[in-house]
ZAFIRO-353787 format. One record per residue (C-alpha): residue number from 1; chain; x, y, z. Coordinates in steps of 0.5 Angstrom, whole numbers, plus 2048, in hexadecimal, padded with zeros to 3 digits. Example, Ala and Ser with C-alpha at 12.3 -4.5 7.8 and 13.67 -1.06 7.14 Angstrom:
# residues 2
sepa / lovo / east / north / up
1 / A / 819 / 7F7 / 810 .
2 / A / 81B / 7FE / 80E .
# end
This chain:
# residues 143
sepa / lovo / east / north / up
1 / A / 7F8 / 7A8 / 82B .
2 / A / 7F3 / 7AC / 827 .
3 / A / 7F2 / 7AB / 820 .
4 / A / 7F0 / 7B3 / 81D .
5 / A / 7F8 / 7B5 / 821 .
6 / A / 7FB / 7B3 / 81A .
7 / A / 7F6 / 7B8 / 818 .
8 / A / 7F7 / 7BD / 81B .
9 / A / 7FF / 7BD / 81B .
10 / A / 7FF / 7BC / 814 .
11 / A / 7F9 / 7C2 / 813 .
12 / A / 7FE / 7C7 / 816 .
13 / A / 804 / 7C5 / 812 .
14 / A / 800 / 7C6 / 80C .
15 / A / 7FE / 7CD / 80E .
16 / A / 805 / 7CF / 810 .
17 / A / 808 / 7CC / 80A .
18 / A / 803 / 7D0 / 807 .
19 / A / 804 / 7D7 / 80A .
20 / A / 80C / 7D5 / 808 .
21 / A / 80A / 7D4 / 800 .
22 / A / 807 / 7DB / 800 .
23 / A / 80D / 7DD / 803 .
24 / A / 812 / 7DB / 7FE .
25 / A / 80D / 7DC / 7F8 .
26 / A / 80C / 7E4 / 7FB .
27 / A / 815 / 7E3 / 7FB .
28 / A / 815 / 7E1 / 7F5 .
29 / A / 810 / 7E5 / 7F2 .
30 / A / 813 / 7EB / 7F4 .
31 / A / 81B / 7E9 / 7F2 .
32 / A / 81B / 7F0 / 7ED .
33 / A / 817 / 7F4 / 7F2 .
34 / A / 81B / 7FA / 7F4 .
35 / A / 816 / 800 / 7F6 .
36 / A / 811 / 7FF / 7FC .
37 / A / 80C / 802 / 800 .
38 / A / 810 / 801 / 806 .
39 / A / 816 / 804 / 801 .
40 / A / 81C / 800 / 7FF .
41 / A / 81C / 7FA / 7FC .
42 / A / 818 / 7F3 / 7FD .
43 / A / 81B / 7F0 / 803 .
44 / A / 81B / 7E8 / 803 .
45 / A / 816 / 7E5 / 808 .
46 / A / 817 / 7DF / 80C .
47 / A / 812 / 7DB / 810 .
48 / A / 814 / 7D9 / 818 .
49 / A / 80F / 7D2 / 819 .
50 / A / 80E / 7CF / 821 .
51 / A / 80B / 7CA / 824 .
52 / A / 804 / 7CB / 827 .
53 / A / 7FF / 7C6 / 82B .
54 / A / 7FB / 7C3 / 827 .
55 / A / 7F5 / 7C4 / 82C .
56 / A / 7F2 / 7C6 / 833 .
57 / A / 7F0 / 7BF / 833 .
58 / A / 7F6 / 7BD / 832 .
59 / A / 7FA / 7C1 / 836 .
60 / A / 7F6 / 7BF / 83B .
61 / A / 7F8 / 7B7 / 83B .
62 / A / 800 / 7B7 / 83C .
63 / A / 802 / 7B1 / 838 .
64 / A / 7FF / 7B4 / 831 .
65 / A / 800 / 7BB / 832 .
66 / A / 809 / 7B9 / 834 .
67 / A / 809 / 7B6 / 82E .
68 / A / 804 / 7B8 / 829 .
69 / A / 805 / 7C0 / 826 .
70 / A / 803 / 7C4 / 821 .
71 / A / 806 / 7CA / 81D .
72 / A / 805 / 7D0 / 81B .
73 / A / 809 / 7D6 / 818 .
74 / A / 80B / 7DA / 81E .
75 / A / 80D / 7DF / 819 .
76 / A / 80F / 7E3 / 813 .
77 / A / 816 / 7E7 / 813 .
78 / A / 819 / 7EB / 80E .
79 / A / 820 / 7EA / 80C .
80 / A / 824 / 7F1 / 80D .
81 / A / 82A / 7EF / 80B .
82 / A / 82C / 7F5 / 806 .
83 / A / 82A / 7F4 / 7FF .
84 / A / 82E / 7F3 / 7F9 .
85 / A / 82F / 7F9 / 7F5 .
86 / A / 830 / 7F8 / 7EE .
87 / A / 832 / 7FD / 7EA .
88 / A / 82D / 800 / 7E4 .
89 / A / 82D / 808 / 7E3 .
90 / A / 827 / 808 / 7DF .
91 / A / 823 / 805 / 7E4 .
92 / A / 81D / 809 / 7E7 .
93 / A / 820 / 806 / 7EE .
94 / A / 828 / 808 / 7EE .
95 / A / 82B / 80C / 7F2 .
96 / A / 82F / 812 / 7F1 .
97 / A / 835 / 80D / 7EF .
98 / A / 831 / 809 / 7EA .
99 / A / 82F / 803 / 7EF .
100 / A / 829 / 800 / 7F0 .
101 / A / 828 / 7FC / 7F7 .
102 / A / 824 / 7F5 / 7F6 .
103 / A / 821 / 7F0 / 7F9 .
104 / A / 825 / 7EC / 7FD .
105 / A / 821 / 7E6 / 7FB .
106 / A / 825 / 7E0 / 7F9 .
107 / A / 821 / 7DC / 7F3 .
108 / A / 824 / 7D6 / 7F3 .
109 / A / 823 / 7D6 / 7FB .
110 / A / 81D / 7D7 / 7FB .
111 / A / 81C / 7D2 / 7F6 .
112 / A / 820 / 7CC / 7FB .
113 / A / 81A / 7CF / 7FF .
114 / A / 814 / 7CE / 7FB .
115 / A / 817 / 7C8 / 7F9 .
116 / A / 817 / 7C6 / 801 .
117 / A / 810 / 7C9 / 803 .
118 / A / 80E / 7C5 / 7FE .
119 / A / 810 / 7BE / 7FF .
120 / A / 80E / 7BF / 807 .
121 / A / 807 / 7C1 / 804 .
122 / A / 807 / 7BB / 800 .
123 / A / 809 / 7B7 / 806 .
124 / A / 804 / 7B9 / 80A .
125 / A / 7FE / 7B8 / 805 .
126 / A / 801 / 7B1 / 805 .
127 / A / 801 / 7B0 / 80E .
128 / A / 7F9 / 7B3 / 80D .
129 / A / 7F8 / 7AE / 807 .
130 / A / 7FB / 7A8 / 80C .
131 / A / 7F8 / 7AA / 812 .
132 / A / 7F0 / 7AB / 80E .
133 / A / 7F2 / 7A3 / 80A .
134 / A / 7F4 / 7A1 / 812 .
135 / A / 7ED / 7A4 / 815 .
136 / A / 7E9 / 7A0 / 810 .
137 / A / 7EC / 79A / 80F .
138 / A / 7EC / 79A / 819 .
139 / A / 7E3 / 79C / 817 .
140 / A / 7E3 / 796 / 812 .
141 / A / 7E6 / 791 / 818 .
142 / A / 7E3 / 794 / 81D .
143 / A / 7DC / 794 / 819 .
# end
């Protein structure tokens, strides 16, 4: 097995575990945005991750590219469940019958979510951490 297909796995969770913290910080960012350019309130982001081969490489050798896959975040999708109106007349956003349509961002969810990138983030760094302290110690056998 090649030593750098640590590596490269973890470096793609890295990447997509980061993209999902942006997402959930833009989420909670936006929790009591209510106007938009695209009109009507914030709507809640989510990421969508896959698998991906790692390489051209590797797809090319069957007993690596079957069991060793990347990720990668296959997209980014708006929630469009109906936002929750909360009634407030003075706001510059109500409606004729006093209502404003929030965000349908829920916090504490969102903070479940970041908790989780988060961990899955830390845990990757710890893979490639383990696999570097692995490759040196195979050189200072091998030298």
């Amino acid at each position: 097995m090649d030593m750098f297909i640590p590596f490269a796995i973890s470096g793609s969770a890295l990447k997509a575990q980061k993209m999902r913290l942006d997402t959930v910080a833009s989420n909670l960012a936006n929790v009591e945005t209510t106007s938009t350019p695209e009109g009507g309130p914030y709507k809640k982001k989510s990421v969508y991750f896959e698998t991906q081969p790692l390489s051209f490489k590797e797809t090319l050798d069957n007993s690596v590219s079957e069991r060793a896959q990347g990720v990668t975040v296959k997209k980014i999708l708006s929630d469009e469940t109906e936002p929750k109106k909360v009634y407030n007349p003075s706001h510059p956003d109500a409606d004729e019958g006093g209502y404003v349509a929030m965000p349908n961002v829920n916090v504490l969810a969102e903070m479940v979510d970041m908790m989780s990138a988060t961990r899955s983030y830390q845990a990757n760094v710890t893979v490639i951490k383990s696999a570097k302290r692995m490759a040196l110690k195979a050189l200072e056998i091998g030298g």
